[in-house]
C-alpha positions, 0 to 999 in steps of 0.5 A, a space after each residue: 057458717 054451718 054446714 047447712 048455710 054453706 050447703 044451701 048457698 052451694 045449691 042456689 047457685 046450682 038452681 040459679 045456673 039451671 034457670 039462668 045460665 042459659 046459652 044465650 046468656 053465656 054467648 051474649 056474655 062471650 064478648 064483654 057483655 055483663 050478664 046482669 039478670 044472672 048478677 042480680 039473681 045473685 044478690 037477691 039470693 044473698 050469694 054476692 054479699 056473702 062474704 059481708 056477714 060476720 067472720 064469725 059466721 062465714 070465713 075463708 072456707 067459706 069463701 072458697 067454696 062459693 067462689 069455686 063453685 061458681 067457677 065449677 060452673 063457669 059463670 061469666 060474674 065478678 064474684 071473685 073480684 068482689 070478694 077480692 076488693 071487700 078483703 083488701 079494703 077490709 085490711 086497710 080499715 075501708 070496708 066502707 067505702 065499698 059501694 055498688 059493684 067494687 072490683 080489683 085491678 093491678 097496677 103495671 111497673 109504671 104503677 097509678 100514682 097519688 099525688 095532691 089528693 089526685 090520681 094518675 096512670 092507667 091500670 091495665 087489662 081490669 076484670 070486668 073494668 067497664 062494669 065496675 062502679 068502683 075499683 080497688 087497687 095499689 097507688 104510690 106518693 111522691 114520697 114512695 109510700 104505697 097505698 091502697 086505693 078505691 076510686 070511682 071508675 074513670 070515663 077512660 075506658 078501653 075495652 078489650 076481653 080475655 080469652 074466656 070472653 070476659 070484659 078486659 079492660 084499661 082504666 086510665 085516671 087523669 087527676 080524679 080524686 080518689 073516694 077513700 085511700 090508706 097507707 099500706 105496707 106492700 100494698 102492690 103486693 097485697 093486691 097481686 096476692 089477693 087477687 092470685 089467692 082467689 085465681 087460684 080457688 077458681 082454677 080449682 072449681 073450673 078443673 072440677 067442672 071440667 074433669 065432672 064433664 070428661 068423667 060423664 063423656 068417658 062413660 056414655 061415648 063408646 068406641 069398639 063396642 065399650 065406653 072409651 073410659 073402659 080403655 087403658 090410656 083414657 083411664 090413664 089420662 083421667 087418673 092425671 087430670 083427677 090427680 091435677 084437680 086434687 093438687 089445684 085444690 090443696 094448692 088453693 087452700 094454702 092461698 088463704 091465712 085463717 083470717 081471709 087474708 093472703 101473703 106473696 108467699 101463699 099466693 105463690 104457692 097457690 097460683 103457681 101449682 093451680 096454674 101448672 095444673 090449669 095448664 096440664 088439666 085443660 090439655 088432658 080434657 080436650 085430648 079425652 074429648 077429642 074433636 067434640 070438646 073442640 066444637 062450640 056447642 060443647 060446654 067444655 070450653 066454658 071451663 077450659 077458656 076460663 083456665 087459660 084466662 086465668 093462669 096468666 091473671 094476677 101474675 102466671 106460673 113462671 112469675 110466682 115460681 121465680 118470686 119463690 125462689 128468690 124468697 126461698 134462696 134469700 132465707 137460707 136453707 134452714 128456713 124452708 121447713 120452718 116456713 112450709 110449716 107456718 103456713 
């Protein structure tokens, strides 16, 4: 995709959130409720199916940029999922089997299990699980092979919502066949990657959201007769939450391989720097703003609570960082550098 495309994508999204996300459309999403005129204008525009265009035209760059920037803005659509699920789908030969809105889920311990052509478990806590015409996720045999799996999303359905608002949701599956599967080396692991992979990219988006609305706010809000970013510990603070910014996008761009692919050892790369910096960044935001940035009216919690969410999506700080460890310590010493390096 050149230059141009990718910035003409960028700026429809920029018109599509000045006519549509209003604030009645973000409070009715605040509770689960699917914002399907935002949606739709989405797909009309071209912005959902973005990633179906040949590689050689758009590739992860790509990619990540059209899903940060949407999480800059803090829209309450499944743009990451999608983009997630048509990835893994693609790598194990299914891209066909896509269908209508395709989403992602992981499987806990218990994990979905495929046996006979049928499908039984319950994938937890799915991103927007009740909306989705289907969902793509690991399933294991009888005989321990592990498989990726799209299937239609079951009647079994129990609703919840994370901290952001954004529908949460159970999927229970009692025998249901599934619409197309294949053999996949660590496929759990595929998906927990790919899924983190993308968190990633959208906790870097929704930190440049919110350091662009505490940079405006410390210029205009004037406290003693100056801005307070004329002070010295609020220049301090927005020194940190610029330098956390910047970490979470470097760190995400390593979530992805040049062929849109992702790894266990770039996603935790990824995901445990951006969720250390959602952390850090979401704190200093709030305590810049102060009480306004607490008040309901102000946008900032759009980012902020989208933040929280998804640091502990797809696995959090704490998991990655222990999976790395071991990963590290298991290949030895001599082995880091070569690694860091062939990423």
């Amino acid at each position: 995709m050149s230059d141009d495309i990718l910035d003409m994508m960028l700026r429809t999204v920029d018109r599509l959130v000045a006519v549509e996300a209003t604030r009645d459309m973000r409070e009715g999403a605040d509770g689960g409720n699917f914002p399907e005129r935002l949606w739709q204008a989405m797909e009309t525009a071209g912005i959902t199916d973005a990633d179906t265009i040949d590689d050689d035209m758009t590739g992860p760059a790509e990619m990540q940029a059209l899903v940060r920037h949407v999480a800059r803005h803090a829209l309450p659509v499944p743009l990451a999922e999608v983009m997630a699920a048509r990835r893994l789908l693609k790598a194990a030969g299914l891209a066909e089997a896509a269908e209508g809105l395709t989403g992602i889920g992981v499987a806990d311990a218990g994990g979905v299990s495929l046996e006979g052509g049928q499908l039984t478990g319950t994938l937890r806590r799915v991103p927007f699980g009740r909306h989705l015409s289907q969902v793509v996720f690991a399933a294991r045999d009888g005989r321990g092979a592990e498989h990726i799996v799209v299937a239609a999303r079951p009647a079994a359905v129990g609703a919840d919502i994370n901290l952001a608002g954004e529908a949460r949701d159970d999927l229970s599956f009692a025998g249901e066949a599934p619409v197309a599967s294949a053999a996949v080396d660590d496929a759990a692991g595929q998906v927990l990657a790919m899924g983190a992979a993308f968190r990633a990219v959208q906790i870097a988006g929704a930190l440049s959201g919110a350091l662009a609305q505490v940079l405006t706010y410390a210029g205009e809000r004037e406290q003693f007769g100056r801005p307070i970013g004329k002070f010295q510990a609020v220049q301090h603070m927005l020194a940190v939450l610029a330098a956390e910014t910047a970490a979470a996008s470097a760190a995400a761009e390593i979530g992805f391989a040049e062929d849109g692919s992702s790894s266990p050892l770039r996603a935790a790369l990824a995901k445990s720097r951006t969720a250390q910096a959602a952390t850090e960044g979401a704190a200093l935001a709030h305590q810049i703003m102060g009480a306004m940035g607490f008040t309901r009216e102000h946008p900032l919690h759009y980012q902020t609570r989208r933040l929280w969410s998804w640091r502990d999506e797809f696995g959090n700080e704490a998991i990655w960082q222990e999976r790395l460890g071991r990963d590290i310590a298991g290949r030895g010493g001599d082995a880091l550098w070569p690694m860091l390096t062939s990423l």
